[in-house]
Structure formats: C-alpha cells, structure tokens
N, C-alpha and C positions, 0 to 999 in steps of 0.2 A: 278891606280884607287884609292888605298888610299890616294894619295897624291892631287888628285881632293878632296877627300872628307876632308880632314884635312884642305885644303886652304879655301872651303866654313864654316866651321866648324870657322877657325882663322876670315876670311873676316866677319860671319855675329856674333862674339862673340864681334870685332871691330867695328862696327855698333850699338850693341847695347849699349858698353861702350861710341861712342859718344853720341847717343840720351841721354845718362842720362847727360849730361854739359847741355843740353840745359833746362830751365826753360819754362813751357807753361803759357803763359799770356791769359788770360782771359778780351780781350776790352769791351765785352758786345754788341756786335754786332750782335750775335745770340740771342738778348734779346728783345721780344715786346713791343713796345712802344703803342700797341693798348688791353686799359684794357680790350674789347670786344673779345678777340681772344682767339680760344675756347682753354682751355687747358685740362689734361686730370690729373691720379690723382698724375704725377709727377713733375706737374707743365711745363709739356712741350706745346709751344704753336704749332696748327694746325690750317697755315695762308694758304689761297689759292694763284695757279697763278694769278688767274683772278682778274681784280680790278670792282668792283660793285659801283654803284653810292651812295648807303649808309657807304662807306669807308670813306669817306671825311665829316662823318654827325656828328655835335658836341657829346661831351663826356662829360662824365665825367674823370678826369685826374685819379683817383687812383679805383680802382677795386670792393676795399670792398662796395663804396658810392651805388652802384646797390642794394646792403643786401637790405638796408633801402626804397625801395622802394617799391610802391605798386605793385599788381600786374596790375591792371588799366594803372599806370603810366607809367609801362614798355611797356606794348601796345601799346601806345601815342606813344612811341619812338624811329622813324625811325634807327637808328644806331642800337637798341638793338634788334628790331625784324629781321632789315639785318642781323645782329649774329647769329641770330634764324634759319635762315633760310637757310644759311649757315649750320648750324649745322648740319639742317636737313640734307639737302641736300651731306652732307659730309657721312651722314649715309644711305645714301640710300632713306628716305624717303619722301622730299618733289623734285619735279624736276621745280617748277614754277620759275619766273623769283624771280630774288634777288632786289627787289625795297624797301624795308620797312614798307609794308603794310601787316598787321595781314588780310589775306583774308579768304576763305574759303578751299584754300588748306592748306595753315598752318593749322588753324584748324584739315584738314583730316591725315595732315602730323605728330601731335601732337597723336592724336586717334590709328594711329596705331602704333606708338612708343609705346604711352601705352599697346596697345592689346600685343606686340611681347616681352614688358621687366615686363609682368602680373599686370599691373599697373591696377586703375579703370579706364574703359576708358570714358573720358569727353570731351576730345578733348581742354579742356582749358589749361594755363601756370600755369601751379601751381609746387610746391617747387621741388617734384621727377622727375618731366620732366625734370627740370631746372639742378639738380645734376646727373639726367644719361646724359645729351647731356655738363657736366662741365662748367656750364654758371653760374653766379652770380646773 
C-alpha cells in the first residue's frame, strides 16, 4: 500500500515538473471581436449559442465610440438594441424575439430590470440600465 501511494505521490510530482517546461500562449481566440457583446465587470464577454439576425448588423469597430452617443441614436440602432435584448434576455427579463426593434416589451423588459435592481422605474435606456446589464 505504501508503495502505491509513493508511486502516485512520485508519478503526479513528475507531471507537475512537466507542466512547468510548457509555456501557455495566449492566440486570442477566446477574445470578442464583437464590441456589442455584453461583458461583465471583468471584462469577460457573454456570447450566446444562438446566432440572431441583428449579429450581422453594422458596428461600430471599437467599444468606447457607443459612450458618445445619444440615447436617441442608440435606439435607431438595430445591432445595439439586439445587444439589448440579449441582455435582457440573458437575465431573465425580456423573452420576445431578438430582431432589433426597441418595442414595447423591451420597454416592459427595462421597467422591471429597474423595479428588481431599486432603480426609478421609467422603463426607458438610460445610463444605470446600461451599466447593470455592462453595455456601453
């Protein structure tokens, strides 16, 4: 018995002397190339399986260009409100289809976001909605 336990002991002391030669390379291939993909506040992004027809809806290329918008403008824009909507939906609270239209369930889907994280609830996009669901 001790000599099973001395072989496991040598065998996995030997295992972890090889792991240390190897170097871990980092290609970036766990990295989003979609600035709309919601992340959280480690910067990790949370992509879905599913592909939505607002996936494919132009962008903006770098992340922060969303700050500078209005909130108007962000409504206009199919991609950002797919993001939206997603979000939502990633939390529970909207279940409508993912098309890019600011409807009336976003709306209801915003409203009680706010009602559950003590926000005022307005049911519109504004700056606290946008930093609880990690959206730009």
């Amino acid at each position: 018995m001790k000599r099973i336990a001395l072989a496991l002991i040598v065998g996995l002391s030997a295992t972890v002397a090889q792991a240390d030669e190897f170097d871990v390379v980092d290609y970036g291939i766990f990295q989003s190339i979609d600035p709309l993909a919601q992340r959280d506040e480690w910067g990790t992004t949370h992509q879905g399986r599913h592909v939505n027809a607002t996936d494919f809806a132009p962008r903006y290329r770098w992340r922060w260009a969303y700050y500078f918008k209005a909130r108007e403008q962000l409504l206009l824009d199919p991609a950002y409100v797919g993001s939206l909507q997603t979000a939502l939906r990633r939390l529970g609270y909207y279940c409508g289809p993912v098309d890019g239209i600011f409807s009336a369930q976003v709306s209801d889907a915003i409203a009680r976001l706010q009602n559950s994280y003590s926000m005022r609830v307005t049911g519109n996009l504004d700056n606290p909605v946008r930093r609880a669901l990690h959206m730009p």
